[in-house]
The first five atom37 places (N, CA, C, CB, O) and aatype in JSON, in Angstrom:
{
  "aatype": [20, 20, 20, 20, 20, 20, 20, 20, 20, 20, 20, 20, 20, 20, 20, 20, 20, 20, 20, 20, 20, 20, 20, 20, 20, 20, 20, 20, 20, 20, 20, 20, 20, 20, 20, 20, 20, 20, 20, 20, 20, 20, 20, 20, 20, 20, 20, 20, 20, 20, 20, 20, 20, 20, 20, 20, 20, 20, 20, 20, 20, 20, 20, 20, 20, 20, 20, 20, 20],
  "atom_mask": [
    [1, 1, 1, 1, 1],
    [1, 1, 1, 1, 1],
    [1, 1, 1, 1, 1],
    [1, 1, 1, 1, 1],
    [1, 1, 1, 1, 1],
    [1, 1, 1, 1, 1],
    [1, 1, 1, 1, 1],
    [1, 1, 1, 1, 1],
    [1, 1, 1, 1, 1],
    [1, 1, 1, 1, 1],
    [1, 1, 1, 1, 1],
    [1, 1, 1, 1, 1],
    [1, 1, 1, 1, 1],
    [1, 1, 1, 1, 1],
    [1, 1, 1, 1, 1],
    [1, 1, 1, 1, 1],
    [1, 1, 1, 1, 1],
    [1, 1, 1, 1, 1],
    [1, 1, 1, 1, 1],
    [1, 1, 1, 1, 1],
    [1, 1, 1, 1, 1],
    [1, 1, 1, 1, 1],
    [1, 1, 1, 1, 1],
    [1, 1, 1, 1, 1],
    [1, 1, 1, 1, 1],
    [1, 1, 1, 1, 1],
    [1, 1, 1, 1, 1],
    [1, 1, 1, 1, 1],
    [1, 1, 1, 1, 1],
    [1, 1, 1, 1, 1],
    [1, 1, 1, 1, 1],
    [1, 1, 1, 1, 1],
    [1, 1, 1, 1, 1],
    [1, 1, 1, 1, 1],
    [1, 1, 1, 1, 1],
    [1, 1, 1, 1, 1],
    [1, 1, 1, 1, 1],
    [1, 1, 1, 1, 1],
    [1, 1, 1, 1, 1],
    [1, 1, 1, 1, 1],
    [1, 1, 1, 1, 1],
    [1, 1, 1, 1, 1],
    [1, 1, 1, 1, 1],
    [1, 1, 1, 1, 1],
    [1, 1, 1, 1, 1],
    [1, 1, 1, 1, 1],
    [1, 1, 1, 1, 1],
    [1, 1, 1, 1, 1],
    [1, 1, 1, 1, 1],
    [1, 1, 1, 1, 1],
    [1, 1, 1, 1, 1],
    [1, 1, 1, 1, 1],
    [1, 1, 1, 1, 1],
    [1, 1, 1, 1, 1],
    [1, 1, 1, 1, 1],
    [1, 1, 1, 1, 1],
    [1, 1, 1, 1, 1],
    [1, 1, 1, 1, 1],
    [1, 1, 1, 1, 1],
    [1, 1, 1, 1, 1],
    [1, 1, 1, 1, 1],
    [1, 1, 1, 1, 1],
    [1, 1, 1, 1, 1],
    [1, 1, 1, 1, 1],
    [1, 1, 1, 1, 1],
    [1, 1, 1, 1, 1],
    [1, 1, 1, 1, 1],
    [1, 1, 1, 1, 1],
    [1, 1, 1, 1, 1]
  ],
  "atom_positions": [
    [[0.84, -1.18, 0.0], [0.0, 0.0, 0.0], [0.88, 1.24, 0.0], [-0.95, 0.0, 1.21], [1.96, 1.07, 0.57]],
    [[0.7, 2.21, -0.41], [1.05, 3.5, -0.61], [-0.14, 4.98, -0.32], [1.5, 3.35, -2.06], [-1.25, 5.16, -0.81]],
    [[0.59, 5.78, 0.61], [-0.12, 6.38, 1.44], [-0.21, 7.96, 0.04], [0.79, 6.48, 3.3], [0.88, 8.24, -0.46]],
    [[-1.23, 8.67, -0.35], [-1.73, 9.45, -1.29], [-1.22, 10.78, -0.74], [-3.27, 9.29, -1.51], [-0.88, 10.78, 0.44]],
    [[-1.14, 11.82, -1.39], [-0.38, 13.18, -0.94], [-0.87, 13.94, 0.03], [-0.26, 14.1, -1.94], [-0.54, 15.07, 0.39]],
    [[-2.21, 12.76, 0.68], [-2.54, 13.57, 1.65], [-2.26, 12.43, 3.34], [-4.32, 14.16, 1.2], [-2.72, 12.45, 4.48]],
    [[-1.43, 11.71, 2.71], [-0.92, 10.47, 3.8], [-2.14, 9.72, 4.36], [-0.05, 11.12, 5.22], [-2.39, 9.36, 5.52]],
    [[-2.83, 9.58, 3.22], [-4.05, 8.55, 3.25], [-3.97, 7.04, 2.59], [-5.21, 9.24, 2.5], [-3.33, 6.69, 1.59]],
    [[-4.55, 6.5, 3.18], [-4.67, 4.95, 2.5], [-5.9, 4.13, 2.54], [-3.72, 4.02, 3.14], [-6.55, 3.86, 3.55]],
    [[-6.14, 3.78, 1.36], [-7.36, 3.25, 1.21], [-7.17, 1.09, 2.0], [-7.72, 3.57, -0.9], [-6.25, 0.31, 1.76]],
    [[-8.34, 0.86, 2.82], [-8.52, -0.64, 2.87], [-8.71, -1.27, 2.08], [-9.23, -1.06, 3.42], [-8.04, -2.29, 1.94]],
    [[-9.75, -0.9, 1.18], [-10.34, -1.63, 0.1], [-10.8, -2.62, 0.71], [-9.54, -2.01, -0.98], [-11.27, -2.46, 1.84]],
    [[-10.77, -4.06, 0.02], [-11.16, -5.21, 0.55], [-10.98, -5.63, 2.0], [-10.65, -6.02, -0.15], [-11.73, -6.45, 2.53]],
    [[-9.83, -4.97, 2.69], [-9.16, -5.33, 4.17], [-10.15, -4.74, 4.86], [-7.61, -4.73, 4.61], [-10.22, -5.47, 5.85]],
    [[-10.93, -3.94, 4.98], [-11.81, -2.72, 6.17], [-13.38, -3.59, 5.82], [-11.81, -0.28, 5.47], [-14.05, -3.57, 4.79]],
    [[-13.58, -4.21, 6.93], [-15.15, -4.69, 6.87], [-15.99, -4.39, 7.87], [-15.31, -6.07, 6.81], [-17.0, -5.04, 8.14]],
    [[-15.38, -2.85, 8.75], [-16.12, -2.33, 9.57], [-15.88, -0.86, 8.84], [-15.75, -2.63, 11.12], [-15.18, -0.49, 7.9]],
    [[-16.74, -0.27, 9.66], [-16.67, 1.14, 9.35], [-16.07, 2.67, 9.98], [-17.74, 1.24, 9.27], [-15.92, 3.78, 9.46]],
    [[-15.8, 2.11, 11.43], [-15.46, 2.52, 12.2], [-14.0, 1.74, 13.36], [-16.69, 2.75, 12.52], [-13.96, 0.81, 14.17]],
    [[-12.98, 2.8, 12.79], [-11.59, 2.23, 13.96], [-11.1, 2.66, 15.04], [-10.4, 2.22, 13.53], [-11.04, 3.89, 14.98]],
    [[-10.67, 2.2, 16.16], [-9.85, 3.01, 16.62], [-8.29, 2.36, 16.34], [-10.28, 3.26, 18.06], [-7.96, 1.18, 16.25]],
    [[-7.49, 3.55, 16.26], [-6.44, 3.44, 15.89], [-4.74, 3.64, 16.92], [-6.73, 4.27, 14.88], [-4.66, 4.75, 17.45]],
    [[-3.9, 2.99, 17.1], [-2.94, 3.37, 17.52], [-1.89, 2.63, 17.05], [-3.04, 3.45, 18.66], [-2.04, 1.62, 16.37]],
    [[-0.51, 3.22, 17.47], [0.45, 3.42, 16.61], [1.49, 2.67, 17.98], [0.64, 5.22, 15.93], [1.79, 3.36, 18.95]],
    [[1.99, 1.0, 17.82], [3.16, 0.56, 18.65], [4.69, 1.42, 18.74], [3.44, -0.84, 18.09], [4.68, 2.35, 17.93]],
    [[5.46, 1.36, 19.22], [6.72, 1.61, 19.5], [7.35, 1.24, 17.95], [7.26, 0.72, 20.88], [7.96, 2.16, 17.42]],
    [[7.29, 0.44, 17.48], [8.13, 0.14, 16.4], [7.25, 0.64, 15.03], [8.52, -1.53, 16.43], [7.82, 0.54, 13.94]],
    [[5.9, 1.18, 15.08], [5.59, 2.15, 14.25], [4.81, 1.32, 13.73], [6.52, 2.86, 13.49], [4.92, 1.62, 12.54]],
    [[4.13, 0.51, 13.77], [2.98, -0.63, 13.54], [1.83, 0.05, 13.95], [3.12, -2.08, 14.4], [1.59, 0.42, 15.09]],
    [[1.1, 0.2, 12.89], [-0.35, 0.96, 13.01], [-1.2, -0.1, 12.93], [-0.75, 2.09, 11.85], [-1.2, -0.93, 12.02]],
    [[-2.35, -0.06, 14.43], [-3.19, -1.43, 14.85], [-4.58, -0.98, 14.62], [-2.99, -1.98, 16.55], [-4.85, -0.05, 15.38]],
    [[-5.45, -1.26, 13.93], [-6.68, -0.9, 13.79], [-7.58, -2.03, 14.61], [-6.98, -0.75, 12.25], [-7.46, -3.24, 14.73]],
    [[-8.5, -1.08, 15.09], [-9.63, -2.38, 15.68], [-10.45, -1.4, 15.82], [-9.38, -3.46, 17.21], [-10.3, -0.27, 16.3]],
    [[-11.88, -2.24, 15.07], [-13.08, -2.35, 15.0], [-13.98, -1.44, 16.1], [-13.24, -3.7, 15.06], [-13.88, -1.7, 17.3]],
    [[-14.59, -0.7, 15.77], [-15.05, 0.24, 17.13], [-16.38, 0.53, 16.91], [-14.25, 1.74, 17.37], [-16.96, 0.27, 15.86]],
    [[-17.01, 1.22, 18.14], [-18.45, 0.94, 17.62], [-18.55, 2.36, 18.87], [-19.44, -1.06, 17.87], [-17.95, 2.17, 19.93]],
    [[-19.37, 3.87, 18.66], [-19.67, 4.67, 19.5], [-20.83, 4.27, 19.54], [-19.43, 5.91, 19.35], [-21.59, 3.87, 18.66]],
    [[-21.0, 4.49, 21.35], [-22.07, 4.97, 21.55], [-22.07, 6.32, 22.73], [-22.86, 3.79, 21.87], [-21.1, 7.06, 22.88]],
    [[-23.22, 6.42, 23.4], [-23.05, 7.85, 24.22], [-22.2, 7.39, 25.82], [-24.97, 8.66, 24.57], [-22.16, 6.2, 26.13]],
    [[-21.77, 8.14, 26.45], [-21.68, 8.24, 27.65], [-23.35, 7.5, 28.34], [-21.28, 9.91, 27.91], [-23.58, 6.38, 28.8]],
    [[-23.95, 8.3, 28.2], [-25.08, 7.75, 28.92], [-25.03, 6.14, 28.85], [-26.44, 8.33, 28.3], [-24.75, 5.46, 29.84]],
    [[-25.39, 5.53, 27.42], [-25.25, 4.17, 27.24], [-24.12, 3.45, 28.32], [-24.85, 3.98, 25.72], [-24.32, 2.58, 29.16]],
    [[-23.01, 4.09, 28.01], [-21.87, 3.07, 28.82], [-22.15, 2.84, 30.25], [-20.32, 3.7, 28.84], [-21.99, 1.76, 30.83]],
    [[-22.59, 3.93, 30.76], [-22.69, 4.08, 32.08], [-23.85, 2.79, 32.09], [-23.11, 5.76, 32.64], [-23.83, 1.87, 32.9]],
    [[-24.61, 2.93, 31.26], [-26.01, 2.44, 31.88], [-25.15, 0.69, 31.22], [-28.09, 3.34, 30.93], [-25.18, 0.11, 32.31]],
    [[-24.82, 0.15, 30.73], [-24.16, -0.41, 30.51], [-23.24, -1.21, 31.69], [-23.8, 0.28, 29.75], [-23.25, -2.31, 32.25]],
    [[-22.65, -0.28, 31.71], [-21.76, -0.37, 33.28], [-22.43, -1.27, 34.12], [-21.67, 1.11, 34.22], [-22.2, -2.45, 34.37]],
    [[-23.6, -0.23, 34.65], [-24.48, -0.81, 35.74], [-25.38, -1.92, 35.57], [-25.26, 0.13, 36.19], [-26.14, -2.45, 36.39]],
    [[-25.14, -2.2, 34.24], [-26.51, -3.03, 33.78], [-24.97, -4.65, 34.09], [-27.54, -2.45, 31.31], [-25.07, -5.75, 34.63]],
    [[-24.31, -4.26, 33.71], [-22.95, -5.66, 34.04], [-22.77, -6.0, 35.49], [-21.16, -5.15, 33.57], [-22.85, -7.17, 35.87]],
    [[-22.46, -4.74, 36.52], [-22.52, -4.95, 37.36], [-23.55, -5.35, 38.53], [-22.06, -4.39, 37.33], [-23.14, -5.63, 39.66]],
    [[-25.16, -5.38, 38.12], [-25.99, -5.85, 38.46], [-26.17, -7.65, 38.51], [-26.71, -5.12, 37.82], [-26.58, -8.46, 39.33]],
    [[-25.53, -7.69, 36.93], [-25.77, -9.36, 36.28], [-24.45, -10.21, 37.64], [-24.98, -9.53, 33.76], [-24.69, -11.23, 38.28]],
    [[-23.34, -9.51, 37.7], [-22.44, -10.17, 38.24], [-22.96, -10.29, 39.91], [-21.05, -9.44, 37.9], [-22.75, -11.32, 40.56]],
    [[-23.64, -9.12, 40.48], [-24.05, -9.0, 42.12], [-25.61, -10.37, 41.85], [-24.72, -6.62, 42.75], [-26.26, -10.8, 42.8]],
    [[-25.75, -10.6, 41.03], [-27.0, -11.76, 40.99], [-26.19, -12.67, 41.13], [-28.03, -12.01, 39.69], [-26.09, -13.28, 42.19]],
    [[-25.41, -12.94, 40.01], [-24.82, -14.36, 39.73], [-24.07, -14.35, 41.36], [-23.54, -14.49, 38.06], [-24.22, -15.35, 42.05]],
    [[-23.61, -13.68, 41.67], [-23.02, -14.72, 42.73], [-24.16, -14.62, 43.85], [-21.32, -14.28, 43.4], [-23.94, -15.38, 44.79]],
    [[-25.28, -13.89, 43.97], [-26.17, -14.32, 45.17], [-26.52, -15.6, 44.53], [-27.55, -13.3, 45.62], [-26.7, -16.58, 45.26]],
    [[-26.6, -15.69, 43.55], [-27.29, -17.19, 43.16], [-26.51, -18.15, 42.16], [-28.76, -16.94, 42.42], [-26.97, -18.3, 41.03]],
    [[-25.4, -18.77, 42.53], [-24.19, -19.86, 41.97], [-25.08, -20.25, 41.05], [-23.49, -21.21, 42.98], [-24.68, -19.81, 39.98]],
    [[-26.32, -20.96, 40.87], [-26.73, -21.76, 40.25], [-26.93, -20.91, 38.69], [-27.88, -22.36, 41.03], [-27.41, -21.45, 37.69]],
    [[-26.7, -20.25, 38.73], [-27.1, -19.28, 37.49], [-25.69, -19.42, 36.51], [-27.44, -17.4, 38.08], [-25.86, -19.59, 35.31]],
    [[-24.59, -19.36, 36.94], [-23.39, -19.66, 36.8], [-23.22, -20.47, 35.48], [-22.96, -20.29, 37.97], [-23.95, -21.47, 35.48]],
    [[-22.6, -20.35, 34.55], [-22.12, -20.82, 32.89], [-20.95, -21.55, 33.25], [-21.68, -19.44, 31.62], [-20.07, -20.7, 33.43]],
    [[-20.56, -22.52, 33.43], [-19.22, -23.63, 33.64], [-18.51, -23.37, 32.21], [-19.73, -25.6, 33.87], [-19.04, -22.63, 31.37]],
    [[-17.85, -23.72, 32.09], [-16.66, -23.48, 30.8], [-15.91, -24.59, 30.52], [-15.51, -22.38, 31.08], [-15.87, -25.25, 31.56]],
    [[-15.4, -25.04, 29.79], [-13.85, -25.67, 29.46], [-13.19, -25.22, 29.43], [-13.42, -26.16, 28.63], [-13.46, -24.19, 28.82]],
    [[-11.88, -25.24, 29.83], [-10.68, -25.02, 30.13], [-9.91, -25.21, 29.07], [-10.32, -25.68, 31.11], [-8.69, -25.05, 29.15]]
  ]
}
């Protein structure tokens, strides 16, 4: 790829989201991942809506998802 005179670069086929966030490693490796806004309000409510599910699950073990290892 080659960056255009305005130090742009197109994905083309590579970009199957629409939205990135972007940062840049120590050795100059630019990492894109997939991002999705929403508001402050949402997160928060979000937040609380996770931390509710987790103060259940442990009043009540039986609710609990077992896993493989």
């Amino acid at each position: 790829m080659e960056v255009d005179s305005r130090r742009r670069i197109s994905l083309g086929q590579l970009g199957h989201h629409s939205r990135y966030l972007a940062t840049v490693d120590s050795d100059g490796s630019i990492l894109l991942r997939p991002a999705v806004v929403i508001t402050e309000l949402e997160a928060r409510l979000m937040t609380h809506a996770l931390a509710d599910r987790v103060a259940a699950n442990r009043e009540d073990p039986s609710r609990l998802v077992k896993r493989r290892q």
